[in-house]
mmCIF entry with sequence, helices, sheets and N, C-alpha, C, O atoms, coordinates in Angstrom:
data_MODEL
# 
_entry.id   MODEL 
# 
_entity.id                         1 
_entity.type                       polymer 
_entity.pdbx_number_of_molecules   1 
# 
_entity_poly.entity_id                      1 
_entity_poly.type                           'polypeptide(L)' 
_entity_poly.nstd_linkage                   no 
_entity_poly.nstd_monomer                   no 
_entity_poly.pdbx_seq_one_letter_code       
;(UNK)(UNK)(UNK)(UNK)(UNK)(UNK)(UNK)(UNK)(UNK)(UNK)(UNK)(UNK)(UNK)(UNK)(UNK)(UNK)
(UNK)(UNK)(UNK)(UNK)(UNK)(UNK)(UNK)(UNK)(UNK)(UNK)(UNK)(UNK)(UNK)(UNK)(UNK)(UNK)
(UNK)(UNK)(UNK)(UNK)(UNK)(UNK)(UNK)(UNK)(UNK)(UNK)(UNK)(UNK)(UNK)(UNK)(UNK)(UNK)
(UNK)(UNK)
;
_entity_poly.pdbx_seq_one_letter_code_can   XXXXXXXXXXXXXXXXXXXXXXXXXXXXXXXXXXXXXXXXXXXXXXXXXX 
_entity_poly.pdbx_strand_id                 A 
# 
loop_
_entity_poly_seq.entity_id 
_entity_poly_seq.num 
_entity_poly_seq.mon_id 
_entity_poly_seq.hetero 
1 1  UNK n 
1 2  UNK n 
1 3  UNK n 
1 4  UNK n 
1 5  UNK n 
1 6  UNK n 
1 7  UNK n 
1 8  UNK n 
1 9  UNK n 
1 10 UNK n 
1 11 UNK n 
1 12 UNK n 
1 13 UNK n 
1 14 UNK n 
1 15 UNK n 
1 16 UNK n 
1 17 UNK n 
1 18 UNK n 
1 19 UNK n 
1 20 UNK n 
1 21 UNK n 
1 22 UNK n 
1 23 UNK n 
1 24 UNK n 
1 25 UNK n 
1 26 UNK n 
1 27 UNK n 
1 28 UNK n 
1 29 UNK n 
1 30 UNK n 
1 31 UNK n 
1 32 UNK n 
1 33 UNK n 
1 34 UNK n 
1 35 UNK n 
1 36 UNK n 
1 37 UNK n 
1 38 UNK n 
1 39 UNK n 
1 40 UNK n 
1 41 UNK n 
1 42 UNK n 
1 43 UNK n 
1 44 UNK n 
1 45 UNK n 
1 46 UNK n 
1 47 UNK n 
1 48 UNK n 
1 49 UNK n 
1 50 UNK n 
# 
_struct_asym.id          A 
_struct_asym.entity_id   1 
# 
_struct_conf.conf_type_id            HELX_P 
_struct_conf.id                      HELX_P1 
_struct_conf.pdbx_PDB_helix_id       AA1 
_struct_conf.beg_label_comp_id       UNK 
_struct_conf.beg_label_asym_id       A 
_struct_conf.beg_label_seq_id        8 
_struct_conf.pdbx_beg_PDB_ins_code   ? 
_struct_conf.end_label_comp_id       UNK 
_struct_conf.end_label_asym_id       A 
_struct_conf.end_label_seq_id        21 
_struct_conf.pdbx_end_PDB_ins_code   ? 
_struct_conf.beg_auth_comp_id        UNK 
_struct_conf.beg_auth_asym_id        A 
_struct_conf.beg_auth_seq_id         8 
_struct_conf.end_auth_comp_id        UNK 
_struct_conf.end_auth_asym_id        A 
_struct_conf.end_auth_seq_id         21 
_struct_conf.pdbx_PDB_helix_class    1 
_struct_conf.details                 ? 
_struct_conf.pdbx_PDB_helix_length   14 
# 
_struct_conf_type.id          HELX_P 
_struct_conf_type.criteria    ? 
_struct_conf_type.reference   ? 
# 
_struct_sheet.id               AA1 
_struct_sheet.type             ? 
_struct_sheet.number_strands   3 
_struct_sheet.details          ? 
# 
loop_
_struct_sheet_order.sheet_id 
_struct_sheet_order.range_id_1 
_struct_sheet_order.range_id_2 
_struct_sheet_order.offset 
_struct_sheet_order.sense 
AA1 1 2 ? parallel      
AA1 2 3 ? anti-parallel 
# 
loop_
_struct_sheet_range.sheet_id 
_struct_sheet_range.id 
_struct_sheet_range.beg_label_comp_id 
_struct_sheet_range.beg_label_asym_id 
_struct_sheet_range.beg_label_seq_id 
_struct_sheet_range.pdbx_beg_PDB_ins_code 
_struct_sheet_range.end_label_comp_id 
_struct_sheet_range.end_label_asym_id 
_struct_sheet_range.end_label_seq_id 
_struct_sheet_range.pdbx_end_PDB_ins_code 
_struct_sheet_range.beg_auth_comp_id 
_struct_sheet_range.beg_auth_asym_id 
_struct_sheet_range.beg_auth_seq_id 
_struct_sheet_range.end_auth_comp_id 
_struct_sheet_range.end_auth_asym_id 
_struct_sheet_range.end_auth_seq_id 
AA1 1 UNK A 4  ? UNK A 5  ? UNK A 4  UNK A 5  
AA1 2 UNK A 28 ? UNK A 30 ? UNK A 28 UNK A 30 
AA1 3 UNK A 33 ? UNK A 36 ? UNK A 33 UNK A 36 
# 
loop_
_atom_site.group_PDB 
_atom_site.id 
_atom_site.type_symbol 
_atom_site.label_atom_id 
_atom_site.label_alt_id 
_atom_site.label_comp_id 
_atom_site.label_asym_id 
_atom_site.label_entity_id 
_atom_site.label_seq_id 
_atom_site.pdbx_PDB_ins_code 
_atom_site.Cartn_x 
_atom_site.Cartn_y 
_atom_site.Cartn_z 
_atom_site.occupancy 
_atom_site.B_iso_or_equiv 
_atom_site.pdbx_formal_charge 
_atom_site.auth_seq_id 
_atom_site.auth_comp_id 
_atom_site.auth_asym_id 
_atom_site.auth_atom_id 
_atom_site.pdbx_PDB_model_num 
ATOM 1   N N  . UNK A 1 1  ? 88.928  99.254 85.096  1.00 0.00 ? 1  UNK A N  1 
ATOM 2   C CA . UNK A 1 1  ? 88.285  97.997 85.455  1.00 0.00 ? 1  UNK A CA 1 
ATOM 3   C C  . UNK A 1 1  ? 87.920  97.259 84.170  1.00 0.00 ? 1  UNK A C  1 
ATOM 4   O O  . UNK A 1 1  ? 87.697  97.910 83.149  1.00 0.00 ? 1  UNK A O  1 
ATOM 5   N N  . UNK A 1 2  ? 87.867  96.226 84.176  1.00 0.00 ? 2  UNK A N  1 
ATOM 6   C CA . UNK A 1 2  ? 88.033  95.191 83.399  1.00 0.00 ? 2  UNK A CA 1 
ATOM 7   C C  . UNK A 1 2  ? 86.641  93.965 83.459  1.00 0.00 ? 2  UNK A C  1 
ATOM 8   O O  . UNK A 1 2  ? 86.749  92.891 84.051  1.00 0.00 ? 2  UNK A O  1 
ATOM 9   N N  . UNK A 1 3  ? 85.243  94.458 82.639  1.00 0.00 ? 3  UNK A N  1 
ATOM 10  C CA . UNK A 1 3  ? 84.454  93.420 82.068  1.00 0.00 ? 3  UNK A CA 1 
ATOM 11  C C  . UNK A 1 3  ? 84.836  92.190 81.869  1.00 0.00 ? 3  UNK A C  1 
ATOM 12  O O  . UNK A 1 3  ? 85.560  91.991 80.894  1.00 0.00 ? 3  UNK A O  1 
ATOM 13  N N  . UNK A 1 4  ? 84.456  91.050 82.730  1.00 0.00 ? 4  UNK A N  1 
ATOM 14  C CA . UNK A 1 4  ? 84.388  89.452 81.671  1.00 0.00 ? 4  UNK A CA 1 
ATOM 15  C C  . UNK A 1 4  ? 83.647  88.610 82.078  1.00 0.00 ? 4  UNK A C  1 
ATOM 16  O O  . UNK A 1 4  ? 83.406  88.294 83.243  1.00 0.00 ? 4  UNK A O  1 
ATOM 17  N N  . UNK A 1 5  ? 83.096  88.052 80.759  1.00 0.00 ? 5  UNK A N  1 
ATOM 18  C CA . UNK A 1 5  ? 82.237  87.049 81.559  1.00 0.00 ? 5  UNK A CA 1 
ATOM 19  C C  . UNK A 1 5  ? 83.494  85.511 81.784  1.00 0.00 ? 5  UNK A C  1 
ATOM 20  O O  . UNK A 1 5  ? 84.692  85.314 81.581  1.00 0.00 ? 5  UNK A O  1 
ATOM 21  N N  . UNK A 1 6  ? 82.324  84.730 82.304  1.00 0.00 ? 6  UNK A N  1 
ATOM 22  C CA . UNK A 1 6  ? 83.311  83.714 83.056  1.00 0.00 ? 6  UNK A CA 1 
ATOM 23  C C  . UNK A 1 6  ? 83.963  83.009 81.803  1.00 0.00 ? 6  UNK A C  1 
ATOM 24  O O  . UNK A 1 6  ? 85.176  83.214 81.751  1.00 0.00 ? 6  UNK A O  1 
ATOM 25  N N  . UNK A 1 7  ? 83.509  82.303 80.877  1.00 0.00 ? 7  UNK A N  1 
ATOM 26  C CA . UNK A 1 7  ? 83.946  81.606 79.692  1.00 0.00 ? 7  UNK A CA 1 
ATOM 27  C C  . UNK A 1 7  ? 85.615  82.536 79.376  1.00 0.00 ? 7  UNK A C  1 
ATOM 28  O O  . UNK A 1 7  ? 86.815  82.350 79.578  1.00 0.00 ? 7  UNK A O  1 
ATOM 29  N N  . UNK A 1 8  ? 84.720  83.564 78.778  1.00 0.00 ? 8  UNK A N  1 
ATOM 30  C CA . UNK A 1 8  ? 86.717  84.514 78.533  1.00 0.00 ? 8  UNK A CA 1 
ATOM 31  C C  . UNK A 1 8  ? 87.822  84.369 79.751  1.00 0.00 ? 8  UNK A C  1 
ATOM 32  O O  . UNK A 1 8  ? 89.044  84.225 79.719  1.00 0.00 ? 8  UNK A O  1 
ATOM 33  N N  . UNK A 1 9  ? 86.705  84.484 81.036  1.00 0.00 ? 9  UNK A N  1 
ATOM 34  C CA . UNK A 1 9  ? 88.457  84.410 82.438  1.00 0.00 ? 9  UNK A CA 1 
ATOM 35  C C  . UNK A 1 9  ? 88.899  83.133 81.680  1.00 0.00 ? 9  UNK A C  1 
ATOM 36  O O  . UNK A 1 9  ? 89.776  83.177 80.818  1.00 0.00 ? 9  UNK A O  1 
ATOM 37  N N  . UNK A 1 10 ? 88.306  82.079 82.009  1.00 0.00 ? 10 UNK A N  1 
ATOM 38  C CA . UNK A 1 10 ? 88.510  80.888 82.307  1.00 0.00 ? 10 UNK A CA 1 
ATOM 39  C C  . UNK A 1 10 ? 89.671  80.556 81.081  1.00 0.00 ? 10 UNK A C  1 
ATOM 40  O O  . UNK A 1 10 ? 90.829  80.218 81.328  1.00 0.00 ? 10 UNK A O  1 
ATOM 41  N N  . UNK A 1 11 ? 89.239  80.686 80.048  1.00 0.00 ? 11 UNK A N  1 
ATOM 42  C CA . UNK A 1 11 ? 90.083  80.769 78.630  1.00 0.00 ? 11 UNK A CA 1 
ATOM 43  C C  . UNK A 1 11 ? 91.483  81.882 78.634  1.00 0.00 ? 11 UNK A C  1 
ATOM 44  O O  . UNK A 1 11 ? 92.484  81.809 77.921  1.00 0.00 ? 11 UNK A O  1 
ATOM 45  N N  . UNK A 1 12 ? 91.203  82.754 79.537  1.00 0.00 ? 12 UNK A N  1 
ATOM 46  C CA . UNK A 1 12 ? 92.445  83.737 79.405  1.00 0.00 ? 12 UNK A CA 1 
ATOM 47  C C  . UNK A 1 12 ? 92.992  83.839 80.760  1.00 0.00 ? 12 UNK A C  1 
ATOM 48  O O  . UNK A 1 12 ? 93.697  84.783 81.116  1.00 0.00 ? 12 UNK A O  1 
ATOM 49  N N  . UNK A 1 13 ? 92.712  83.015 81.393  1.00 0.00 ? 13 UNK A N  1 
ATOM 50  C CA . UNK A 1 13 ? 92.735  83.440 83.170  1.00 0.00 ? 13 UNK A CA 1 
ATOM 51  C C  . UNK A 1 13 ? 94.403  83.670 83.125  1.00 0.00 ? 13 UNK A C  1 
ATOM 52  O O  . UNK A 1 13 ? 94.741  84.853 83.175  1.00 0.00 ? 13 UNK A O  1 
ATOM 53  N N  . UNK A 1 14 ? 95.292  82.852 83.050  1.00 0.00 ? 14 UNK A N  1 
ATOM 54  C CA . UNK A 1 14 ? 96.738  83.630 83.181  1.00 0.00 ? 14 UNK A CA 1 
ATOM 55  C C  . UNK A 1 14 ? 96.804  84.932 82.835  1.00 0.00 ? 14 UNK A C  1 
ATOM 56  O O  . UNK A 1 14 ? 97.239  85.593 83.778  1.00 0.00 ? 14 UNK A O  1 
ATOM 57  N N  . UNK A 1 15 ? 96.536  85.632 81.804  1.00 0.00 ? 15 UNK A N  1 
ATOM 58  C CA . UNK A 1 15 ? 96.621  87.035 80.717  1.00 0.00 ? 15 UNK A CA 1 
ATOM 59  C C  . UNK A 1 15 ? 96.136  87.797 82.098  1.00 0.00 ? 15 UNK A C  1 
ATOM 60  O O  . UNK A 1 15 ? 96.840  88.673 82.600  1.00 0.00 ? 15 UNK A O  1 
ATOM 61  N N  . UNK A 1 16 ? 95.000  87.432 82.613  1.00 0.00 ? 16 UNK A N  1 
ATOM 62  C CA . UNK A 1 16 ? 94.064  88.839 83.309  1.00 0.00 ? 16 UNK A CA 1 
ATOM 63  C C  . UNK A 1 16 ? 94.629  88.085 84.899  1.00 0.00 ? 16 UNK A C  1 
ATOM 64  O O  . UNK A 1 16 ? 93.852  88.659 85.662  1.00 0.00 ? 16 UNK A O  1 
ATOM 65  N N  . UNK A 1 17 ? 95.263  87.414 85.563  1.00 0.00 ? 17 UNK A N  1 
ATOM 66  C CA . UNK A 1 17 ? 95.953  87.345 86.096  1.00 0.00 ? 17 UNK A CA 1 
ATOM 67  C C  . UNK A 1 17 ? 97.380  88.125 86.043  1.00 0.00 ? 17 UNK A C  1 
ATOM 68  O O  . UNK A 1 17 ? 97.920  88.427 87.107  1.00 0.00 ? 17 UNK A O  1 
ATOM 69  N N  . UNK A 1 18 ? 97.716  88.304 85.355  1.00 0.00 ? 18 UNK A N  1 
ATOM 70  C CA . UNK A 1 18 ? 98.834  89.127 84.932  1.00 0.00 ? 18 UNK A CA 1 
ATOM 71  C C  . UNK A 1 18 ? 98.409  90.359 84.952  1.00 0.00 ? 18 UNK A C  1 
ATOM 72  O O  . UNK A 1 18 ? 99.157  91.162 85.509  1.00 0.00 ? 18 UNK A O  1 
ATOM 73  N N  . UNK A 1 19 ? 97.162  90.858 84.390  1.00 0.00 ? 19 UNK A N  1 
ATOM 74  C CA . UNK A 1 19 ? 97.235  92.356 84.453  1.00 0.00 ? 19 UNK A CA 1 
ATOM 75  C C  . UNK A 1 19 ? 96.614  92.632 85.780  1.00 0.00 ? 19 UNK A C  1 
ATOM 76  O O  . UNK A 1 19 ? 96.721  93.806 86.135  1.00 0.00 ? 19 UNK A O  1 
ATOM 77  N N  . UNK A 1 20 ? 95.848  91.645 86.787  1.00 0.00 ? 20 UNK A N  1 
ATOM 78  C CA . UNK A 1 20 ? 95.456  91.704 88.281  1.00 0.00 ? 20 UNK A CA 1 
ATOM 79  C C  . UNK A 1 20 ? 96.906  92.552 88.789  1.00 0.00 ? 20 UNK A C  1 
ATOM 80  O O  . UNK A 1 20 ? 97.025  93.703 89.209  1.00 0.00 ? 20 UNK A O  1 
ATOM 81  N N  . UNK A 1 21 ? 97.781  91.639 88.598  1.00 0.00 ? 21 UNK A N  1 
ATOM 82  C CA . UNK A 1 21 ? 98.930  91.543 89.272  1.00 0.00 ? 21 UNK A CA 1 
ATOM 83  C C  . UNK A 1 21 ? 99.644  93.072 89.700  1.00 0.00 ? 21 UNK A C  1 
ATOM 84  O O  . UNK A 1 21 ? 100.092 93.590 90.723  1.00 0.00 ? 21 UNK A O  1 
ATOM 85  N N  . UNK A 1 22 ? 99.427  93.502 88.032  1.00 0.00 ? 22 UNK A N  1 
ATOM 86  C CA . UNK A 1 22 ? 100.278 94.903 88.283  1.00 0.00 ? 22 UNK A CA 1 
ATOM 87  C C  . UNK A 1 22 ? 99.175  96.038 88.467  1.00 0.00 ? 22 UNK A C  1 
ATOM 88  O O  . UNK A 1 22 ? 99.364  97.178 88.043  1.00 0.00 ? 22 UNK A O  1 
ATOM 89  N N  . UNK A 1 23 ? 97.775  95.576 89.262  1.00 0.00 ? 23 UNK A N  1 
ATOM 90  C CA . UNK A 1 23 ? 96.893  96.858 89.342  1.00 0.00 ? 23 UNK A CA 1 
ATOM 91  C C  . UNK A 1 23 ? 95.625  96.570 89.121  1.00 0.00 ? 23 UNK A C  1 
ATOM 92  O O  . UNK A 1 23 ? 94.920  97.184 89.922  1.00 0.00 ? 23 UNK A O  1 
ATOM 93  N N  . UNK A 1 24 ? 95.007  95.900 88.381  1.00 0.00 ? 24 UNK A N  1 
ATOM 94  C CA . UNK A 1 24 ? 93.778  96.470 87.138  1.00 0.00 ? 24 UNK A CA 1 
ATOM 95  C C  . UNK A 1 24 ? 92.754  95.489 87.678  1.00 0.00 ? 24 UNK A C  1 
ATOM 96  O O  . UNK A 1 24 ? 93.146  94.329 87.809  1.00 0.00 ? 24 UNK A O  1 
ATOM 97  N N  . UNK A 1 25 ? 91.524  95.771 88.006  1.00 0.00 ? 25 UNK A N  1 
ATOM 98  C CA . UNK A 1 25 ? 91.156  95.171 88.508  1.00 0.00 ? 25 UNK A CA 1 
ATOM 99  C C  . UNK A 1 25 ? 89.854  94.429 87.640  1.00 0.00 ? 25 UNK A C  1 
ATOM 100 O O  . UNK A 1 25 ? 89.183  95.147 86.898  1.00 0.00 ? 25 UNK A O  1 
ATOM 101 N N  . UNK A 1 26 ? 89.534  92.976 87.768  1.00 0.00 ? 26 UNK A N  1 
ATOM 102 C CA . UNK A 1 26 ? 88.846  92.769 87.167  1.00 0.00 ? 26 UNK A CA 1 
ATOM 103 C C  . UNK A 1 26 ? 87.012  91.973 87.693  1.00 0.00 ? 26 UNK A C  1 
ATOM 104 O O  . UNK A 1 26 ? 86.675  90.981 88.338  1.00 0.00 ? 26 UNK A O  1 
ATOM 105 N N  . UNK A 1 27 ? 86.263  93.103 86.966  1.00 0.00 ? 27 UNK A N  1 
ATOM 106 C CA . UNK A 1 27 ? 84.837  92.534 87.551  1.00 0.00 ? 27 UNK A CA 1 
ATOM 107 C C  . UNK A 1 27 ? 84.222  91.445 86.614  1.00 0.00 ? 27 UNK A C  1 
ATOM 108 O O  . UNK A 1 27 ? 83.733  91.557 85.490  1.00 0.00 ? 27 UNK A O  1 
ATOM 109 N N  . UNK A 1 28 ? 84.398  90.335 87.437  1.00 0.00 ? 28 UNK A N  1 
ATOM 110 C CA . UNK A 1 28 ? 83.361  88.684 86.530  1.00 0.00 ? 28 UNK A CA 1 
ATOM 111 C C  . UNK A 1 28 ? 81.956  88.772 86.601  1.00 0.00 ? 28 UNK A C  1 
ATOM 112 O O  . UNK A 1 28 ? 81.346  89.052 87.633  1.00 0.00 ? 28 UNK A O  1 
ATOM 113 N N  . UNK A 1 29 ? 81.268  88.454 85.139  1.00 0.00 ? 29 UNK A N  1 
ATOM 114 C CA . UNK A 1 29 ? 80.207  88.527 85.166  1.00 0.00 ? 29 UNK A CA 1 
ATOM 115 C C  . UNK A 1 29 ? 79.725  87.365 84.731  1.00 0.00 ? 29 UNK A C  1 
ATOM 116 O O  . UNK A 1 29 ? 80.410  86.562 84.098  1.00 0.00 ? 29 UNK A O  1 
ATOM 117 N N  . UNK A 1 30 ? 78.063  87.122 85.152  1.00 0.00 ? 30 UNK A N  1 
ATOM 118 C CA . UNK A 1 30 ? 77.481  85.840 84.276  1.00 0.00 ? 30 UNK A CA 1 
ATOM 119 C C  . UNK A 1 30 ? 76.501  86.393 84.184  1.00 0.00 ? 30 UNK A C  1 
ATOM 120 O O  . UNK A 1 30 ? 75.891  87.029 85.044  1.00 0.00 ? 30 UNK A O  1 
ATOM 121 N N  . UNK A 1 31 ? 76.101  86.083 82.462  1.00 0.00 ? 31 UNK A N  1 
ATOM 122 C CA . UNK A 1 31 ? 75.203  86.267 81.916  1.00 0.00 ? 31 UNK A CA 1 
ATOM 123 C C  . UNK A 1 31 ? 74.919  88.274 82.245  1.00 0.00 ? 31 UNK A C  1 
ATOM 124 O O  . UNK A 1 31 ? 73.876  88.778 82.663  1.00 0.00 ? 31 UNK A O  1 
ATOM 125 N N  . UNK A 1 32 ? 76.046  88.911 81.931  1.00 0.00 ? 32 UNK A N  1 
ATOM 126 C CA . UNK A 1 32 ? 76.060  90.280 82.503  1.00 0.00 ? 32 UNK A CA 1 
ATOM 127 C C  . UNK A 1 32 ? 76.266  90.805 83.388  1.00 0.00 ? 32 UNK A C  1 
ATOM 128 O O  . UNK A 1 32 ? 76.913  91.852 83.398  1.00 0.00 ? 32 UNK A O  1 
ATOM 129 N N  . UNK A 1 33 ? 75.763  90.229 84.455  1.00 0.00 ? 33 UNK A N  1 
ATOM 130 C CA . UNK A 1 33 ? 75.810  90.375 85.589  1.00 0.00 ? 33 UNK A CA 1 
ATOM 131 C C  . UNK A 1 33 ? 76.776  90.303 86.582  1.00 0.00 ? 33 UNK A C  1 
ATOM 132 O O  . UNK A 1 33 ? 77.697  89.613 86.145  1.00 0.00 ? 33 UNK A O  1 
ATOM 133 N N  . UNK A 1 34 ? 76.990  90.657 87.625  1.00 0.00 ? 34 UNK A N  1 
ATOM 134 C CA . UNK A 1 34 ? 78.579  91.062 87.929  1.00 0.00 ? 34 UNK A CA 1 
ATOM 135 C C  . UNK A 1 34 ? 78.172  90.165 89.283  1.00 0.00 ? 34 UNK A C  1 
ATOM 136 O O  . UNK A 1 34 ? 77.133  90.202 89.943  1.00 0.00 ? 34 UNK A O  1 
ATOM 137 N N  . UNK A 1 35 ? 79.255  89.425 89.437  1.00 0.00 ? 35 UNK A N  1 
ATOM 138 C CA . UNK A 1 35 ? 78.845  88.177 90.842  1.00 0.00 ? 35 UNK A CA 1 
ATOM 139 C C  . UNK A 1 35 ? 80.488  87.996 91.497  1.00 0.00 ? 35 UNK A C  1 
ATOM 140 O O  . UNK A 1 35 ? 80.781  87.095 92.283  1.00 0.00 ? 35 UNK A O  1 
ATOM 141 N N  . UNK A 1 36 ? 81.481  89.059 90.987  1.00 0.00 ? 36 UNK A N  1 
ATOM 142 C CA . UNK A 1 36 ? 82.643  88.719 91.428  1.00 0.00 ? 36 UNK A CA 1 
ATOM 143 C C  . UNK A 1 36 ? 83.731  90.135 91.136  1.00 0.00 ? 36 UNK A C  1 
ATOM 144 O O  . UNK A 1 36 ? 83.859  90.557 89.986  1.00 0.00 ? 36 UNK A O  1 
ATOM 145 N N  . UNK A 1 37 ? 84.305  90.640 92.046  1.00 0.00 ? 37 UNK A N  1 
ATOM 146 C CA . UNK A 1 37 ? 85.561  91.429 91.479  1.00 0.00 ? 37 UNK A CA 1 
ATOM 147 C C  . UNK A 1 37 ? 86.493  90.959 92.043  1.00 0.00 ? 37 UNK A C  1 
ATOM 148 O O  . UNK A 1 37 ? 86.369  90.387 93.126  1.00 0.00 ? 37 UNK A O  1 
ATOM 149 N N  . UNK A 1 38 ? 87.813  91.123 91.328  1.00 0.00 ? 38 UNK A N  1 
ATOM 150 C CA . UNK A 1 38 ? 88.918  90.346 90.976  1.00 0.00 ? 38 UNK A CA 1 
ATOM 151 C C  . UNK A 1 38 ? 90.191  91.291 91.426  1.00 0.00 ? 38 UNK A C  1 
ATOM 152 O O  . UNK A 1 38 ? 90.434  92.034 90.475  1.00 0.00 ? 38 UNK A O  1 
ATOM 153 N N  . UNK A 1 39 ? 91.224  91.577 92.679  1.00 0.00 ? 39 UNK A N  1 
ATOM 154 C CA . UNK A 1 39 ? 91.699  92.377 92.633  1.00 0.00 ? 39 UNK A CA 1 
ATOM 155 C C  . UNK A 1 39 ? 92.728  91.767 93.284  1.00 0.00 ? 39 UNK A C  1 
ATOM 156 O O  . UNK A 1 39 ? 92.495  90.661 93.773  1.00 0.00 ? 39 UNK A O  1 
ATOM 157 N N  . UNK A 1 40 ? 94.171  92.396 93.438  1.00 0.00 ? 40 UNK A N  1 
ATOM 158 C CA . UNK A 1 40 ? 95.475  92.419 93.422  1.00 0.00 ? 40 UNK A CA 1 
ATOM 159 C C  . UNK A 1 40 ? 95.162  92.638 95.185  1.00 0.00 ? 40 UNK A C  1 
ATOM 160 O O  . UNK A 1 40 ? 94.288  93.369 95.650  1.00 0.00 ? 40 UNK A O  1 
ATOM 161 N N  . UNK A 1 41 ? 96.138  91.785 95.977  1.00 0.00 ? 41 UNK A N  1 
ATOM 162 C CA . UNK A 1 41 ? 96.205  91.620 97.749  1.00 0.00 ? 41 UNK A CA 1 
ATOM 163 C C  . UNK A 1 41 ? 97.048  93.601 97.719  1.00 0.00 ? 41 UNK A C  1 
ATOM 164 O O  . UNK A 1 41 ? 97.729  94.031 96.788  1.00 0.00 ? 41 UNK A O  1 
ATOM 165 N N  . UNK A 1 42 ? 96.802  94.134 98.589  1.00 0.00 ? 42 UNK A N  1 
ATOM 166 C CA . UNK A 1 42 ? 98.563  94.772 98.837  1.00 0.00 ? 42 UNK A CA 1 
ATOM 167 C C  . UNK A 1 42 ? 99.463  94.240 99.825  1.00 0.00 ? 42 UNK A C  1 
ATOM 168 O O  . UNK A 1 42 ? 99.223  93.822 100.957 1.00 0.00 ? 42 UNK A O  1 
ATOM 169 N N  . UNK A 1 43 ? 100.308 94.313 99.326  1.00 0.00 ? 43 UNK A N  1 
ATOM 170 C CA . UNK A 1 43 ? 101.840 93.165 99.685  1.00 0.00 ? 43 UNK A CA 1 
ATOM 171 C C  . UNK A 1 43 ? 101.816 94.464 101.187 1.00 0.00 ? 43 UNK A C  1 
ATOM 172 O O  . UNK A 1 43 ? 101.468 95.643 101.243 1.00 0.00 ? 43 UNK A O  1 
ATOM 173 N N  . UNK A 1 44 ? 102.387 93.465 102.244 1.00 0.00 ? 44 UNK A N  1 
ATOM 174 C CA . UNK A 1 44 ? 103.110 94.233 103.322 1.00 0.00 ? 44 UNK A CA 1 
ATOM 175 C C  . UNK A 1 44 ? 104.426 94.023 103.457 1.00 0.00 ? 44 UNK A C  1 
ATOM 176 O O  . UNK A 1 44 ? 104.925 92.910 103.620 1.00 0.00 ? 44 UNK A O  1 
ATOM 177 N N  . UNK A 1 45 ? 105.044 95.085 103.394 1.00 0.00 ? 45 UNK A N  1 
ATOM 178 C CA . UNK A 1 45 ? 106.673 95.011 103.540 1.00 0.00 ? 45 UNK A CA 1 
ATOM 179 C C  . UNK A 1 45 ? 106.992 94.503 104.582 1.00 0.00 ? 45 UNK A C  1 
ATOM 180 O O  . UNK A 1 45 ? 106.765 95.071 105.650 1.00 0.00 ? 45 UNK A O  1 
ATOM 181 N N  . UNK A 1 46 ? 107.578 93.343 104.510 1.00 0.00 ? 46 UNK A N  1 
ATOM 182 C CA . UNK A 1 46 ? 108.031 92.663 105.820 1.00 0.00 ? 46 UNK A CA 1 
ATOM 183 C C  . UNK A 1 46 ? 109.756 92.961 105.809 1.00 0.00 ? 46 UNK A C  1 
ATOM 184 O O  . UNK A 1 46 ? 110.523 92.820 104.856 1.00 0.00 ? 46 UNK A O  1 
ATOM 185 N N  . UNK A 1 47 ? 110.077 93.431 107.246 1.00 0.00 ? 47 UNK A N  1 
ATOM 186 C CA . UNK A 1 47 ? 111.481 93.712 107.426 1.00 0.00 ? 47 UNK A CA 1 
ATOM 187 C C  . UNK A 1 47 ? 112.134 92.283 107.481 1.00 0.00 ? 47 UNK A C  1 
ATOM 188 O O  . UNK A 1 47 ? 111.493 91.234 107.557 1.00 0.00 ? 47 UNK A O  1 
ATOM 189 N N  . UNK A 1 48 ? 113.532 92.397 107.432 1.00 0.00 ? 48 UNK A N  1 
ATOM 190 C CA . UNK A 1 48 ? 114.530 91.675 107.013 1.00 0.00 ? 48 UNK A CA 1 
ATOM 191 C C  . UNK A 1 48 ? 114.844 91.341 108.311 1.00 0.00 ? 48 UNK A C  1 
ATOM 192 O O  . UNK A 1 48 ? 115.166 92.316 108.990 1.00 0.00 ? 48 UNK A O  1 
ATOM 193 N N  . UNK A 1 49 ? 114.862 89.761 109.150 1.00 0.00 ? 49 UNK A N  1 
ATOM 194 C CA . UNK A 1 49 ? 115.053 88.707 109.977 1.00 0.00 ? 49 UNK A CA 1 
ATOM 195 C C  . UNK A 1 49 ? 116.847 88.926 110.139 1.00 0.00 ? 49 UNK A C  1 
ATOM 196 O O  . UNK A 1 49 ? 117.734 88.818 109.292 1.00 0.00 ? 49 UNK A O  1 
ATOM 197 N N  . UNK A 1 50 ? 116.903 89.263 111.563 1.00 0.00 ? 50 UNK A N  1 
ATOM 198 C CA . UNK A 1 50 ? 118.355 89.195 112.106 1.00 0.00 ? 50 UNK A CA 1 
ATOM 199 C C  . UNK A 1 50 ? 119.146 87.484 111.375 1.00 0.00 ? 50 UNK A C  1 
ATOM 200 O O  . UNK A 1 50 ? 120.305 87.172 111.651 1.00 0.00 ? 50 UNK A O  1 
# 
């Protein structure tokens, strides 16, 4: 898990979007304090349409 306060997402938000993506989850904080976690959906395999 992954510390940040909001200023760093906001400034790096693609980067930790990217590492959301493949897993990692990230908890937002303000002023320390944790007011948000940040995590990756899981995909449902949808079958393949006649």
């Amino acid at each position: 898990m992954i510390k940040l306060n909001i200023h760093e997402a906001k400034t790096h938000l693609s980067k930790y979007l990217e590492l959301v993506s493949k897993g990692e989850t990230i908890l937002l904080c303000k002023r320390n304090i944790p007011i948000a976690e940040i995590r990756s959906i899981p995909q449902k395999h949808q079958s393949k349409r006649p």
